[in-house]
Each structure stands twice: as structure tokens, then as C-alpha cells.
C-alpha positions as CSV (number, residue, x, y, z in Angstrom):
1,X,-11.5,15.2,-0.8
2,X,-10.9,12.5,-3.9
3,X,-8.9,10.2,-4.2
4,X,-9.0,8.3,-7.4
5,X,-7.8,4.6,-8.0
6,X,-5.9,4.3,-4.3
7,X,-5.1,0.8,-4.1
8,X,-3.9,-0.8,-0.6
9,X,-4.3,-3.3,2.0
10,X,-7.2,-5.1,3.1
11,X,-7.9,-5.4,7.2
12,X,-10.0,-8.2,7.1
13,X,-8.3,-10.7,5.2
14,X,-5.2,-11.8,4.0
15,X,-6.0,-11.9,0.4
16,X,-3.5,-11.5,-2.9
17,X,-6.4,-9.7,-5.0
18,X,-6.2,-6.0,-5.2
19,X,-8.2,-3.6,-2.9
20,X,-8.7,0.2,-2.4
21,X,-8.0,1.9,0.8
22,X,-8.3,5.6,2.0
23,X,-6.9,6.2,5.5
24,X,-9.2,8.8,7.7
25,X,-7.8,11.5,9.8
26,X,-9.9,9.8,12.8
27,X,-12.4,8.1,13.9
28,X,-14.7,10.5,13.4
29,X,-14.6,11.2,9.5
30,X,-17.0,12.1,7.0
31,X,-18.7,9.5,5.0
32,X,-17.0,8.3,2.0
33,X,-19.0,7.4,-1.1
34,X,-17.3,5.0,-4.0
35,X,-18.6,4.8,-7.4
36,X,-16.5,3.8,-10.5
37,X,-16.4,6.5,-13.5
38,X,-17.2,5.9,-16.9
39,X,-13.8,4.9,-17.8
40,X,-13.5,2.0,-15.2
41,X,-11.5,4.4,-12.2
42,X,-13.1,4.2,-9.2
43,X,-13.6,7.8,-7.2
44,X,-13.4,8.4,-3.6
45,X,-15.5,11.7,-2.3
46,X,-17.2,12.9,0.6
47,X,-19.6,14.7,-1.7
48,X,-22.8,13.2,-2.7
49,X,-22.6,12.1,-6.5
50,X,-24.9,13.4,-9.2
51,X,-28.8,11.8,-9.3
52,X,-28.6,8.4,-11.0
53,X,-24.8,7.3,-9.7
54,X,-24.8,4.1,-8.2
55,X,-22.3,4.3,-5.2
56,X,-21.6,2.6,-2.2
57,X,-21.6,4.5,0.8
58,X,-18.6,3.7,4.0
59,X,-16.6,5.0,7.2
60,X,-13.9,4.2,8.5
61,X,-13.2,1.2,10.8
62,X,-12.5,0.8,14.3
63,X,-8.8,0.6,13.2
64,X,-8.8,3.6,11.7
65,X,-9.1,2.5,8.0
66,X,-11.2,2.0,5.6
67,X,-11.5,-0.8,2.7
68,X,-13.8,-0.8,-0.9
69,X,-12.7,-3.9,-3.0
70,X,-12.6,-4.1,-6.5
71,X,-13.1,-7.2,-8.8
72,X,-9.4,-9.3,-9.4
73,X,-9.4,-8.4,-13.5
74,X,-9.2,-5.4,-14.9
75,X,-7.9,-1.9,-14.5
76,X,-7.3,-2.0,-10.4
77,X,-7.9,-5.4,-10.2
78,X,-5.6,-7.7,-9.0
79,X,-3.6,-9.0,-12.9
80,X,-3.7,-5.4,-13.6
81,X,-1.4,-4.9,-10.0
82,X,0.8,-7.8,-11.1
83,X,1.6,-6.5,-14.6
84,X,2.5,-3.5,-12.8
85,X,4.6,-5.0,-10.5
86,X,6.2,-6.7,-13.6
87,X,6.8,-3.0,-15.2
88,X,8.4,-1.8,-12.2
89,X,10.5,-4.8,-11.7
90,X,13.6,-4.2,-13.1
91,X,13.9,-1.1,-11.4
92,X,12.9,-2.6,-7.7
93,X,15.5,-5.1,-8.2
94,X,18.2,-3.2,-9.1
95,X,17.2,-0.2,-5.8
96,X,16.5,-3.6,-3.6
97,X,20.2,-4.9,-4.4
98,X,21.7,-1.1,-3.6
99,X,20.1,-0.8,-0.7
100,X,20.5,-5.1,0.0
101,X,17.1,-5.6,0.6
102,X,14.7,-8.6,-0.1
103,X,13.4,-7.3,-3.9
104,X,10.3,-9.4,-3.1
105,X,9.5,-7.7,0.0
106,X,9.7,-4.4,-1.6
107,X,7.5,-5.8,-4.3
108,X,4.9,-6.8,-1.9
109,X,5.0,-3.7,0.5
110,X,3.9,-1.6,-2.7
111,X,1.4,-4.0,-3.1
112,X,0.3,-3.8,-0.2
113,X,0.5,-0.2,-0.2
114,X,-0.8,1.3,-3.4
115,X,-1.1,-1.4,-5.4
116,X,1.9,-0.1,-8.2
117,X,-0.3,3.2,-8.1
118,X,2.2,5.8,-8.3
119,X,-0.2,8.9,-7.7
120,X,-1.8,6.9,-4.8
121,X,-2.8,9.4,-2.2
122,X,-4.7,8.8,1.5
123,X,-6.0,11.1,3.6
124,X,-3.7,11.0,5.8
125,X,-1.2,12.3,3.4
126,X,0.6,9.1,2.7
127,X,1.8,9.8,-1.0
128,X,2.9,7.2,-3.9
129,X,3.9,4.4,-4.4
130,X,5.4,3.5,-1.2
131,X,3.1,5.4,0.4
132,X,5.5,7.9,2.2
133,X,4.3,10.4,4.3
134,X,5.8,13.8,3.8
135,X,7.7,13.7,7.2
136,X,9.5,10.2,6.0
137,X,10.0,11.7,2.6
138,X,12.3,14.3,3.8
139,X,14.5,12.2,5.8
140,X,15.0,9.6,2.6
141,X,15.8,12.6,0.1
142,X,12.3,12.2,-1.8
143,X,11.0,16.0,-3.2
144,X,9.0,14.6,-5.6
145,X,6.7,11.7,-4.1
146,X,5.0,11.1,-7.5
147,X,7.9,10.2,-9.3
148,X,7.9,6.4,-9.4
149,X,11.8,6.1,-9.1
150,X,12.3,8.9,-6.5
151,X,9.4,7.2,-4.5
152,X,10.7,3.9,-4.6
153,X,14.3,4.6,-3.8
154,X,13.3,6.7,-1.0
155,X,10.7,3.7,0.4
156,X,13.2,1.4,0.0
157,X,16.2,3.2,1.7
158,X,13.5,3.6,4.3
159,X,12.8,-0.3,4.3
160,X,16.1,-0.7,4.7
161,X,16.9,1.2,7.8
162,X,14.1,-0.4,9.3
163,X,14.9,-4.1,8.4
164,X,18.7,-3.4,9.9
165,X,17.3,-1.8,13.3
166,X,14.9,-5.0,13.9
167,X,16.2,-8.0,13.8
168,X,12.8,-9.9,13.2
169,X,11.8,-8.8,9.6
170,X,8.0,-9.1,11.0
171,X,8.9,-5.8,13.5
172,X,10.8,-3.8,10.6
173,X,7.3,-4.2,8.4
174,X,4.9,-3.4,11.2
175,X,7.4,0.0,11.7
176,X,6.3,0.5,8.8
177,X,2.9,0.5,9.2
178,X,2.4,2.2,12.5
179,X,5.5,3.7,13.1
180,X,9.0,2.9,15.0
181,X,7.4,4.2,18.1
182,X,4.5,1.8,18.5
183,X,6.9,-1.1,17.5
184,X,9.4,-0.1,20.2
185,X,6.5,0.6,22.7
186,X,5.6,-2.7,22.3
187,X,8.1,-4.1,21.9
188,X,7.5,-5.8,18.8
189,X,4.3,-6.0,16.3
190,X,2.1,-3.8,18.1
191,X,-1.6,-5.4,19.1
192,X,-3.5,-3.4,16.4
193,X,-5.6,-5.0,13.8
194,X,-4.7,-3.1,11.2
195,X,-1.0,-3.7,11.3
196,X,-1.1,-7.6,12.6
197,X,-3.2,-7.9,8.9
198,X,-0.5,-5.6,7.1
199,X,2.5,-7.9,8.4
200,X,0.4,-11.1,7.6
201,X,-0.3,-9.9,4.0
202,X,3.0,-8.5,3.1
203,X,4.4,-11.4,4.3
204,X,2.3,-13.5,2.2
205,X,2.8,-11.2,-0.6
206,X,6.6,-11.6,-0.7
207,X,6.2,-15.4,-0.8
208,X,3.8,-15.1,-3.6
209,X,6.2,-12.7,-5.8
210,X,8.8,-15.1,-4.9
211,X,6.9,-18.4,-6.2
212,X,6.3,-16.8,-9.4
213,X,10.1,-15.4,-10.2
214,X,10.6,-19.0,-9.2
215,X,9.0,-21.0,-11.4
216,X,10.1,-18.9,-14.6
217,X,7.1,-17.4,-15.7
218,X,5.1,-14.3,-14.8
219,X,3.2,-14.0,-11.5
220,X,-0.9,-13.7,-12.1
């Protein structure tokens, strides 16, 4: 398994700088080693790297997940994300008024999701930009989950479904998360860490994307 520059959510804080996630099958998966390349990407593996590579060494949570950060400059760091987000914009506002959804949410859900990575992959199989798993790829029309515009107007049109069956904006991005099953069980944001930190940070996101278009000038 690699997975090369994933960026996601983190679980255990709400924080606006850029971090890398890989999602394990369960609770029992093989360590993960990190180590950045010589061109700045950082590789996931569960391979032992060659004799004199520095890497960090993790498993996955008790939530199921599993978090590396990475500094807030640079290629994968948190500007980087933003000027992404800026080169996707256009496009995410134009799907966001089709499909009358908040553009700002959408903005910060791929934040939160890949980080504007559009070959972001996780183990679970969650693929692109708006992370889409291949079941939920189907449904929205998406055959190709690597091209950025395919992606994104399938995530969104999925968004959007969800945002008109919940009323509480809070439910429709935890479904999103975990599913419309453990929102329903629960009726409402279900009591797992990983999501209540998703819906915080998305949240948060949004209002951050929004301050910037705002006040005129570029967010970061």
C-alpha cells in the first residue's frame, strides 16, 4: 500500500493548517511508516524504507483513523491547500450554484477531505477530491474519480442531497463522514470522535473561506 501526498482531516484538533490522513481497513492494520521523498511528497507504506530513511512510524487510532501532519508552507502545507482551493474556485462556485449549495462549504469539505488533492486515495477506497467512495460514485454519475471536475460535481450533487434531507446542515456533513445510516441511527451527529472533529472543522473551514472572499483578497 502507498499513498502519496493524501491530505485530510485532523481528529484531534480543529486546526485550518493542512494534514495527511490514511483511513485503515480496521482496527487492526499494519503499521504505517511516513517519510517525505526527495522532492518534498510525503509517502505512506507499510513497507520498511531503505537503510538511512528517516521515517516516522504510526497506527491507526481508536477512531479508526490515522493522522501525520505536515509543516503550514510548502508543497502540502497549509498556503499550498489555499492556492489550490483558489485554482479550483471558479469551478466550485459555478457546480455549488447548480446544485444551490453553500460554495464555501464545498470548499471546506475538500479541505477537509484531501486537501485540493485530486489523486487523494485512503485505504478505504475513498478516491479524489471529494473523497468518494466507489459505491457513492456510482449513484452521483462519477466513472472517473480522478478527474477533478467529474469528482467535484459528483461530491457536490452528493452534498446536496444530503443538505436537503437534513435540515440541520451539522447532520448533512456528519452523513457525510460516517454515513446516512449512523446519522439516522442516531438521530443526528453520531457520538464518534472522528466525525464530531470532521463537523467542527468543516464548519470552521467554511467560515474561514468565507472571511477571506469577504474581505476582497485571497485566503492564506
Amino acid at each position: 500500500m502507498r499513498l502519496k501526498r493524501v491530505l485530510g482531516m485532523s481528529l484531534r484538533a480543529i486546526a485550518l493548517g493542512a494534514v495527511i490522513v490514511v483511513s485503515s481497513a480496521s482496527h487492526a492494520s499494519p503499521s504505517i511508516y511516513v517519510f517525505r521523498e526527495k522532492d518534498g511528497s510525503i509517502r505512506f507504506t507499510n513497507r520498511k524504507p531503505p537503510t538511512g530513511v528517516t521515517a516516522k512510524l504510526f497506527t491507526s487510532s481508536k477512531s479508526n483513523f490515522s493522522v501525520y501532519r505536515v509543516g503550514s508552507t510548502g508543497r502540502g502545507g497549509s498556503k499550498w491547500v489555499f492556492r489550490r482551493a483558489q485554482q479550483y474556485g471558479p469551478f466550485i462556485d459555478k457546480i455549488a450554484r447548480q446544485f444551490s449549495v453553500d460554495a464555501n462549504l464545498v470548499k471546506a469539505v475538500i479541505h477537509a477531505e484531501s486537501g485540493f488533492n485530486p489523486y487523494a486515495v485512503s485505504s478505504k477506497g475513498a478516491q479524489g477530491l471529494m473523497q468518494l467512495m466507489p459505491g457513492t460514485a456510482r449513484l452521483v454519475g462519477v466513472r472517473n474519480p480522478f478527474a477533478a471536475e467529474e469528482n467535484l460535481r459528483g461530491g457536490v450533487r452528493h452534498l446536496a442531497r444530503l443538505s436537503k434531507k437534513y435540515d440541520d446542515i451539522r447532520h448533512a456533513i456528519a452523513a457525510y463522514n460516517a454515513g446516512e445510516g449512523a446519522v439516522d441511527q442516531y438521530r443526528g451527529i453520531p457520538p464518534f470522535s472522528e466525525t464530531q472533529t470532521y463537523v467542527s472543522r468543516v464548519l470552521a473551514l467554511r467560515d474561514h473561506y468565507r472571511r477571506g472572499e469577504n474581505q476582497g483578497h485571497p485566503i492564506g
